[in-house]
Backbone bond lengths (Angstrom), bond angles and torsions (degrees), N, CA, C in turn:
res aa  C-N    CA-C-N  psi(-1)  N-CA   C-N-CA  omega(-1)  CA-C   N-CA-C  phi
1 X - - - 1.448 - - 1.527 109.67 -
2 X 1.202 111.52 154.35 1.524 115.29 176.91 1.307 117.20 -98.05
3 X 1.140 87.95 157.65 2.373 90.31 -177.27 1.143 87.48 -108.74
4 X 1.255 104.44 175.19 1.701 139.87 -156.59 1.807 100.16 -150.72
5 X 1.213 126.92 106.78 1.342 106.45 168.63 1.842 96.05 -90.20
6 X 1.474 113.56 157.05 0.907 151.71 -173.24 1.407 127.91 -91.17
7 X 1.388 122.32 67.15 1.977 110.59 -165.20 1.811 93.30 -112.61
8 X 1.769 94.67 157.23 1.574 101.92 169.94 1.664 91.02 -147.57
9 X 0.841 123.46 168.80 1.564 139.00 170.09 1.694 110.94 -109.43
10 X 1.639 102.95 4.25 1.525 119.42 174.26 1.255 105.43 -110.22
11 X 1.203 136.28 10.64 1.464 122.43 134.43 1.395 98.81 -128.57
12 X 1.650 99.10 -176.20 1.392 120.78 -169.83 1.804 108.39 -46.54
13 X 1.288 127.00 164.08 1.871 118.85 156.45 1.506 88.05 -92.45
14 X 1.370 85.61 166.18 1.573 119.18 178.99 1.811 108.64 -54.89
15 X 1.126 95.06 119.80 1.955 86.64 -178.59 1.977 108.15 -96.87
16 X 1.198 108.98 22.75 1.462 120.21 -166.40 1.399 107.37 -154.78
17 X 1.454 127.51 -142.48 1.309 126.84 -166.96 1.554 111.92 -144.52
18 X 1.093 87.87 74.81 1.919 118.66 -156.52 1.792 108.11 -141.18
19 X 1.087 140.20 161.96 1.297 162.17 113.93 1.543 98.51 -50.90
20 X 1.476 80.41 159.35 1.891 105.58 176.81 1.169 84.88 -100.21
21 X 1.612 153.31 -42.33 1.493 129.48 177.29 1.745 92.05 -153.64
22 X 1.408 114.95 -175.88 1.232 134.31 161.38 1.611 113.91 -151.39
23 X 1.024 95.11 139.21 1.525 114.44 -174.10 1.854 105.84 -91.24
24 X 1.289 118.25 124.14 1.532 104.68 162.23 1.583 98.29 -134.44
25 X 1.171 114.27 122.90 1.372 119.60 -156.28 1.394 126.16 40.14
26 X 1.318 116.41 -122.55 1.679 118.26 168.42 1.612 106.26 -81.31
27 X 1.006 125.81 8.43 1.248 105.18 -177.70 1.904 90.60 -116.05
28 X 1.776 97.87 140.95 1.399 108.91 136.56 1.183 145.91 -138.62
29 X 1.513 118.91 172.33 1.605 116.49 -166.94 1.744 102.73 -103.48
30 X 0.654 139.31 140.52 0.873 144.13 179.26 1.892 118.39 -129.02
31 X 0.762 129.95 83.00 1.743 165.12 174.23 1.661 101.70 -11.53
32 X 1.189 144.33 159.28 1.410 137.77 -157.95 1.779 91.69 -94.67
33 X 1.398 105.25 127.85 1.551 107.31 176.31 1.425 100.12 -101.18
34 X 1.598 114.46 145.38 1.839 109.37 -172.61 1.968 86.51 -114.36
35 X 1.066 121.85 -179.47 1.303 127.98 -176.41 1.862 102.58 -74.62
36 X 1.342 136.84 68.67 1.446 129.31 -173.10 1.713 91.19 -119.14
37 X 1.363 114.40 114.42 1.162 135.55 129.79 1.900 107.09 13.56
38 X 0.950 136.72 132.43 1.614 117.75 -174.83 1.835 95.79 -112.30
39 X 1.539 113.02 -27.73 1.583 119.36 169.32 1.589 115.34 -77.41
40 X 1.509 116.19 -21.34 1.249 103.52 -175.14 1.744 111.80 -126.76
41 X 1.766 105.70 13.23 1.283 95.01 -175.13 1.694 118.78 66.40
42 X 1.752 121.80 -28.64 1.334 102.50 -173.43 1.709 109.63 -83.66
43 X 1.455 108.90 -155.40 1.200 118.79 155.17 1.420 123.32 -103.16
44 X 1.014 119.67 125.05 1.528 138.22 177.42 1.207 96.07 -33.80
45 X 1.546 121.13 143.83 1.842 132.19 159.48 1.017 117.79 -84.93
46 X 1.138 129.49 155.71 1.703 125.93 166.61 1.181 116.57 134.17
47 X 1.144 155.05 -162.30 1.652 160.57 140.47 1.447 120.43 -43.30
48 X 1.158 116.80 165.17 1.091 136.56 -157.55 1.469 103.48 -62.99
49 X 1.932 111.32 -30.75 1.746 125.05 -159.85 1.936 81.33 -83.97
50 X 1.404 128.85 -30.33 1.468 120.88 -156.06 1.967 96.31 -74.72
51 X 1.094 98.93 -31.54 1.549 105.70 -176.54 1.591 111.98 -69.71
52 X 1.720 118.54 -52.77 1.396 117.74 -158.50 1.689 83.94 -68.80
53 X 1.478 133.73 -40.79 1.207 132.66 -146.52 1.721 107.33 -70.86
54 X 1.407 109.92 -36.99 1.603 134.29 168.08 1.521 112.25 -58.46
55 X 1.606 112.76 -43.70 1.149 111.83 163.40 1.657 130.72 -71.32
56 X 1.370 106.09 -29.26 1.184 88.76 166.34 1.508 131.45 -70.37
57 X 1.391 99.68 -44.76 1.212 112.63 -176.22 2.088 110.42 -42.78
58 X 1.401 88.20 -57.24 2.011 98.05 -176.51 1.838 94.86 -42.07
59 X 1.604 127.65 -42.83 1.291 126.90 -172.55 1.955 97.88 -61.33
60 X 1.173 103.18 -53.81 2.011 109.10 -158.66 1.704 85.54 -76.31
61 X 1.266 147.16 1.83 1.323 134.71 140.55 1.598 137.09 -57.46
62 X 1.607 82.53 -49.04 1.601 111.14 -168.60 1.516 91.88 -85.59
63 X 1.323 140.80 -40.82 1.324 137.50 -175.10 1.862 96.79 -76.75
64 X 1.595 140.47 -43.37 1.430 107.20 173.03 1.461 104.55 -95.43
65 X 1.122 149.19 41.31 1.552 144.56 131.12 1.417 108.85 -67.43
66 X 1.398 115.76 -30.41 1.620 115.07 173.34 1.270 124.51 -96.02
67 X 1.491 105.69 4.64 1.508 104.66 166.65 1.668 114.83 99.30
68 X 1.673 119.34 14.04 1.144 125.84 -154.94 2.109 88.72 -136.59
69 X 1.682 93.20 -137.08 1.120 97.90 -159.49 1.237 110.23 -179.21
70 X 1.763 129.49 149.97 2.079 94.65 -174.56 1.597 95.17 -59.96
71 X 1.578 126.94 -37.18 1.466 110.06 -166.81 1.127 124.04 -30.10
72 X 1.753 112.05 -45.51 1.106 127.66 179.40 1.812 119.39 -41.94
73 X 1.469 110.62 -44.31 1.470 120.63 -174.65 1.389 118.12 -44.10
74 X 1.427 134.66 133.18 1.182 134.13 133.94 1.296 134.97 -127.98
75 X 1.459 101.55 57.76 1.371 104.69 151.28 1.749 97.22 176.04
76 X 1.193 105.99 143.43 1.645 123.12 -171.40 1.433 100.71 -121.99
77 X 1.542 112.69 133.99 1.569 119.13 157.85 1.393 103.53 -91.02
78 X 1.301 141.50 112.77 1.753 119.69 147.36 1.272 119.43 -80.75
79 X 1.217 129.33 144.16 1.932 130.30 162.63 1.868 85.46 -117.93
80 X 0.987 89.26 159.15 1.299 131.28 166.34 1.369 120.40 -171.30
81 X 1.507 99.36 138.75 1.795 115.16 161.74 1.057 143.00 -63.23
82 X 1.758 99.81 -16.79 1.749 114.31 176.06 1.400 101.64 -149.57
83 X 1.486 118.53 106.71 1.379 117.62 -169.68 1.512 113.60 -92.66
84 X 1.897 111.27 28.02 1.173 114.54 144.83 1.581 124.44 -68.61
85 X 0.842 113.57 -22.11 1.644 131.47 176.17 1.558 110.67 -64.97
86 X 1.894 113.49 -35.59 1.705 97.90 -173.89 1.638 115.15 -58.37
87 X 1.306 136.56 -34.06 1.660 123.92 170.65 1.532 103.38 -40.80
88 X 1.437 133.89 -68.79 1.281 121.00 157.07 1.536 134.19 7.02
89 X 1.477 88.89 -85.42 1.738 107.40 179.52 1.170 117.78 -71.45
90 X 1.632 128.17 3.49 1.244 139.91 173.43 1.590 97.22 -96.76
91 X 1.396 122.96 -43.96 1.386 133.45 -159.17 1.962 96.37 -70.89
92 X 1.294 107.49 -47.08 1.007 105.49 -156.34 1.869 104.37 -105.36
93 X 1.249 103.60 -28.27 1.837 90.29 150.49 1.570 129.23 -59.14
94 X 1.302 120.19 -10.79 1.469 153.15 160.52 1.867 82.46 -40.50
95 X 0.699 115.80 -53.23 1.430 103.57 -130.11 1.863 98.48 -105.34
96 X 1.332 105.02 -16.03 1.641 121.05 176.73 1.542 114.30 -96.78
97 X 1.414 128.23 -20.65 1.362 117.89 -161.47 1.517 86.01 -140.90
98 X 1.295 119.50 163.77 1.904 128.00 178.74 1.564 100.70 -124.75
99 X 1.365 131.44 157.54 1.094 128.72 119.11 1.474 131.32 8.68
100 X 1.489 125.93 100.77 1.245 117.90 15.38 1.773 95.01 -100.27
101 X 1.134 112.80 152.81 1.328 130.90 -169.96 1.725 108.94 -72.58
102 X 1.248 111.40 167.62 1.832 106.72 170.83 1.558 98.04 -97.20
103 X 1.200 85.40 168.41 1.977 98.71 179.23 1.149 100.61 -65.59
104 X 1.363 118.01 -167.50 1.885 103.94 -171.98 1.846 93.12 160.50
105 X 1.396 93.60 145.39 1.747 98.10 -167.78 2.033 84.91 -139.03
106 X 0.991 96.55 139.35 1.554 109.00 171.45 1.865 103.84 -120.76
107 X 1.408 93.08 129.85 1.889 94.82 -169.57 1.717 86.07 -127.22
108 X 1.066 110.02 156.77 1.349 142.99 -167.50 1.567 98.61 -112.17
109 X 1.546 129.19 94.70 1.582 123.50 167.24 1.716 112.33 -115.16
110 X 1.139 118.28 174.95 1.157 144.50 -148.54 1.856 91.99 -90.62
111 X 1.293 113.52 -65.63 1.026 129.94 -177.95 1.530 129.46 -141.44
112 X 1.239 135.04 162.74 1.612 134.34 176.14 1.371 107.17 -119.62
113 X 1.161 112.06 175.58 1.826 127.29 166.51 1.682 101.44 -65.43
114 X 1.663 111.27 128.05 0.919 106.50 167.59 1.809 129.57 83.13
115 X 1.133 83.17 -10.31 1.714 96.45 -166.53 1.394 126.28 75.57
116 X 1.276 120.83 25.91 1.117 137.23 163.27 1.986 107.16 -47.46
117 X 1.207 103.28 154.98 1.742 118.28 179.99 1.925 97.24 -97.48
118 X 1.338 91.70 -60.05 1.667 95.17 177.54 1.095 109.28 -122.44
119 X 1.564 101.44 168.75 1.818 132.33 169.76 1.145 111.09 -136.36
120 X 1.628 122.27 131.08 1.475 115.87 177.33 1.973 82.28 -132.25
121 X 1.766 103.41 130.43 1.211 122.35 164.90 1.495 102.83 -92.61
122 X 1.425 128.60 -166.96 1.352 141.34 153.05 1.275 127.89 175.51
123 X 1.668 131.27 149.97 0.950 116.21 150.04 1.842 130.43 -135.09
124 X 1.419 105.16 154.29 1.372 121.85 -160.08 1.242 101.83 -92.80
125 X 1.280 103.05 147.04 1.940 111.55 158.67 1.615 108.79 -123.15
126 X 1.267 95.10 139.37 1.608 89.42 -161.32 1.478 87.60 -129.87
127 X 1.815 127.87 22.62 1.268 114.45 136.44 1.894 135.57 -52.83
């Protein structure tokens, strides 16, 4: 099968040696997005809700540059640095994805790129 790399100028570029996603057939991967600004390269200011909300969004970019959608998603990585924050990322993924939801793993890390709070990876099937 052939890959497809995946670029938008609606989320962040790659700050490493990565794609923003790859396509192999209907399925894609889509690479861990941290809360970075996609016009300024930085990280967004604000609370913890200004970051997950930045992150999603860089994902619902990178998911219709590939022709999909979050609907499309089934399956989410979260990291976070303080997994007082997952009620949060539950509260406010509430509000991006419906019924029935993608699978989804929330991990507890030490640290992110940049000093980021969160990372949400994913991947879509856009069969």
């Amino acid at each position: 099968m052939q890959r497809q790399i995946i670029h938008t100028p609606l989320a962040p570029k790659a700050i490493g040696t990565y794609s923003q996603a790859v396509r192999v057939g209907d399925t894609v991967y889509i690479s861990g997005q941290i809360p970075l600004d996609p016009a300024t390269g930085q990280l967004v200011s604000g609370d913890i809700e200004a970051e997950i909300r930045r992150v999603f969004d860089n994902v619902a970019a990178i998911a219709k540059a590939a022709g999909g959608s979050l609907a499309s998603a089934v399956k989410l990585s979260v990291y976070l640095t303080d997994l007082a924050h997952f009620p949060k990322v539950n509260e406010i993924m509430s509000t991006y994805f419906s019924e029935p939801y993608p699978a989804r793993a929330a991990i507890g890390v030490a640290a992110l790129p940049r000093g980021a709070r969160v990372e949400v990876e994913c991947i879509l099937s856009l069969a």
